[in-house]
C-alpha positions in Angstrom: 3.2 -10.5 -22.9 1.2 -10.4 -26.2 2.6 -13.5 -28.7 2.4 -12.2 -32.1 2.5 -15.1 -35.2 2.8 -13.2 -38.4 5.0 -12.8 -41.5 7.1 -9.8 -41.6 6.7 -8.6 -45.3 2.8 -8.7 -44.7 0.5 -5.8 -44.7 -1.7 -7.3 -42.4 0.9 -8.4 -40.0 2.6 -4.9 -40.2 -0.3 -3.0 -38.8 0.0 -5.2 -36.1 3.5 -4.7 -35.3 3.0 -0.7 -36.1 0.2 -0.5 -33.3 2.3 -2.3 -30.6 5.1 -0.3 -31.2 3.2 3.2 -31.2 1.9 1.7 -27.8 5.1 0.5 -26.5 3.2 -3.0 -25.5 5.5 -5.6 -25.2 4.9 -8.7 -26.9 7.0 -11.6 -28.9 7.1 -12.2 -32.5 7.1 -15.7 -34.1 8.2 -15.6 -37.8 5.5 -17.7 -40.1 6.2 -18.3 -43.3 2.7 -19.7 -45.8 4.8 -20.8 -48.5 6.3 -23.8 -46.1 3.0 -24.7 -45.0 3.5 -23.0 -41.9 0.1 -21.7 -41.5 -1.8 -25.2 -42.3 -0.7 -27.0 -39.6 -2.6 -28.4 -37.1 -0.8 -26.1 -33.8 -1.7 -23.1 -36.3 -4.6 -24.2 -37.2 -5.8 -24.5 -33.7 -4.6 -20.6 -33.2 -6.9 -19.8 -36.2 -9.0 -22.1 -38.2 -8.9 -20.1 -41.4 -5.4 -20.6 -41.3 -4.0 -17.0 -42.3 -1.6 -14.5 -39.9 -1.7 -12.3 -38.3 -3.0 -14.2 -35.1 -1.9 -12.9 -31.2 -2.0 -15.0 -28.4 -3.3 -12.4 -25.6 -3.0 -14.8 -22.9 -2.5 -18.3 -22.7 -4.9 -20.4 -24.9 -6.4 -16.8 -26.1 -6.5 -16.1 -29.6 -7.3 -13.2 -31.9 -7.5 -13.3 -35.9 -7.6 -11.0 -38.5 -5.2 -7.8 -38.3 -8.5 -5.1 -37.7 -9.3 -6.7 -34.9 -6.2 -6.9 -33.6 -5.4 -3.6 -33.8 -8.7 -2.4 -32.4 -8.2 -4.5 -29.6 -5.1 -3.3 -29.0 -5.6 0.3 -29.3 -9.0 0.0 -27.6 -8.6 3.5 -25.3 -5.5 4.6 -26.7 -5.5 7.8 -28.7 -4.9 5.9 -31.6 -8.8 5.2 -31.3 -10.7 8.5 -30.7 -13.5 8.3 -28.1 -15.8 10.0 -29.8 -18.4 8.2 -31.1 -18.8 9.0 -35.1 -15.1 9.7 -35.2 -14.4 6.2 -33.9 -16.9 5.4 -36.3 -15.2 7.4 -39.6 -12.1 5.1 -38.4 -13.7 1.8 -38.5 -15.1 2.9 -41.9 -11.7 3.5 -43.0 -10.4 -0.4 -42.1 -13.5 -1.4 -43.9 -12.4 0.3 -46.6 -9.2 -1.1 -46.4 -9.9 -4.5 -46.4 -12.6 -4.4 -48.9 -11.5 -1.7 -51.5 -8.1 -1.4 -51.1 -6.2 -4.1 -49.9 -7.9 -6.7 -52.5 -6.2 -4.7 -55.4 -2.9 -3.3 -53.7 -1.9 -6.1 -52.0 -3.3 -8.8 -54.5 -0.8 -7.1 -57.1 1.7 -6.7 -54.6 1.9 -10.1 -54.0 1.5 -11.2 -57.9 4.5 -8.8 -58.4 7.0 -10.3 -55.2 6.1 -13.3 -53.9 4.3 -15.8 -56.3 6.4 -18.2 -57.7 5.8 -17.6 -61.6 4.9 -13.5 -61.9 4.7 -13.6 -65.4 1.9 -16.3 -65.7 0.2 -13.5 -63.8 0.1 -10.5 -66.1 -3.7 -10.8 -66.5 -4.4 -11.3 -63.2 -2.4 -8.8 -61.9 -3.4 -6.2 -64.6 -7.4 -6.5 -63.7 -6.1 -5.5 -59.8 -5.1 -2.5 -61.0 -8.1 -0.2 -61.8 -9.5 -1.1 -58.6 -5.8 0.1 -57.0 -5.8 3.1 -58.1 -9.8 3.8 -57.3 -8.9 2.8 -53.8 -5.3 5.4 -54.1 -7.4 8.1 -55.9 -10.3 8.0 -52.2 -6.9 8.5 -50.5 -5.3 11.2 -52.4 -8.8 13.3 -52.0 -9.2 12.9 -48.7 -5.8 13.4 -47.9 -5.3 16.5 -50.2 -6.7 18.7 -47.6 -5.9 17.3 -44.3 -2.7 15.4 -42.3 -4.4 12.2 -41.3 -7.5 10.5 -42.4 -9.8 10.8 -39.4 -9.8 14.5 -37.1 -6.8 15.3 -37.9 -4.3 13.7 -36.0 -2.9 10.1 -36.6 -5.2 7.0 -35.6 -6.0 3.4 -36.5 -6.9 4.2 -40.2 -3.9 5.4 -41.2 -1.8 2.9 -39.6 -4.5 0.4 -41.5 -4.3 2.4 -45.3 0.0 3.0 -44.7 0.7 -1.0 -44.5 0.1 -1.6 -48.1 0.0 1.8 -49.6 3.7 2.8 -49.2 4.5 -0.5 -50.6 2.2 -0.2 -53.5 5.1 0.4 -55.8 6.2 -3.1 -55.8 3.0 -3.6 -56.9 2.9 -1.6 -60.0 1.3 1.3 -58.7 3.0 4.7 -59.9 2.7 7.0 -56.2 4.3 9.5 -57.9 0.5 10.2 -59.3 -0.3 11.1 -56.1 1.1 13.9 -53.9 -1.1 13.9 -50.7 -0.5 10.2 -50.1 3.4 10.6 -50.7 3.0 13.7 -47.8 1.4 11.6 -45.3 3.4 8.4 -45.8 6.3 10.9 -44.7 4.1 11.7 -42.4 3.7 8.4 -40.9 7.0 7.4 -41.2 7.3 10.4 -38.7 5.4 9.5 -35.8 6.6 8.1 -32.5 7.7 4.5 -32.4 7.1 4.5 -36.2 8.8 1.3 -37.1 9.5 -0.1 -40.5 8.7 -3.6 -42.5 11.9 -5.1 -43.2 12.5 -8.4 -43.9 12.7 -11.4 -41.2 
């Protein structure tokens, strides 16, 4: 039984929960929540060191940070990770892309937006995430505008990875309604097996 410790309204903790339930893996879910210190004490800390969800617990005293990883792990021989080689390859370039070009802006604003404690002392912060947003929304919209899924055509890690924040780029400030491919395939998502949605602890 895979022990998931994560925060529901995450991103990163999302994918997580997306992949297992596409995969019908069973696992456990402990609720953590950062803004009570939950992830600097010293039991968490011992799961992860940097101190940040998602973390799984794959077996007892085994631990696995950072949400690609996880869900590579997890999918490793699934068809959520194709076996051939430069198409497993165009999907690990797609959760590079995520983490590096993508989720710094959309998630970054989404959080300015929702969760900090004083949004408004964050109007400049949050309005210098947004070119690089929608840079990272416009990739998607091209290379979605011509095909159903972002890697041979059928549904695999990197969209699972790119869906976690983008269909909750709104409450970031992000106008989807700019962007007509991406609102297709997060329907499209939303519409595969086991497809489960974020909701609130």
């Amino acid at each position: 039984m895979i022990k998931v410790y994560g925060t529901s309204l995450s991103g990163n903790c999302h994918k997580v929960r997306m992949v297992l339930e596409a995969l019908h893996l069973p696992y456990t879910w402990t609720e953590i929540d950062s803004s009570k210190g939950e992830t600097r004490t010293p039991e968490f800390l011992a799961r992860n060191p940097n101190g940040k969800v998602p973390v799984v617990e794959l077996e007892p005293g085994v631990y696995l940070p950072e949400s690609n990883a996880i869900i590579c792990y997890l999918a490793d021989a699934s068809p959520l990770m194709p076996s051939d080689r430069l198409l497993r390859a165009r999907v690990l370039s797609w959760l590079f892309f995520e983490q590096y070009s993508h989720e710094p802006y959309i998630a970054v604003a989404r959080f300015l937006c929702r969760f900090h404690a004083d949004p408004p002392s964050q109007r400049a912060l949050l309005e210098s995430k947004m070119p690089g947003g929608y840079r990272a929304l416009e990739v998607l919209e091209k290379a979605l505008a011509d095909a159903p899924f972002l890697v041979g055509g059928r549904y695999t890690l990197a969209d699972i990875a790119l869906y976690a924040y983008t269909h909750v780029a709104d409450e970031g400030g992000f106008d989807l309604a700019r962007f007509p491919a991406i609102r297709s395939w997060l329907s499209r998502v939303a519409a595969q097996p086991g497809y489960v949605p974020m909701v609130a602890p």
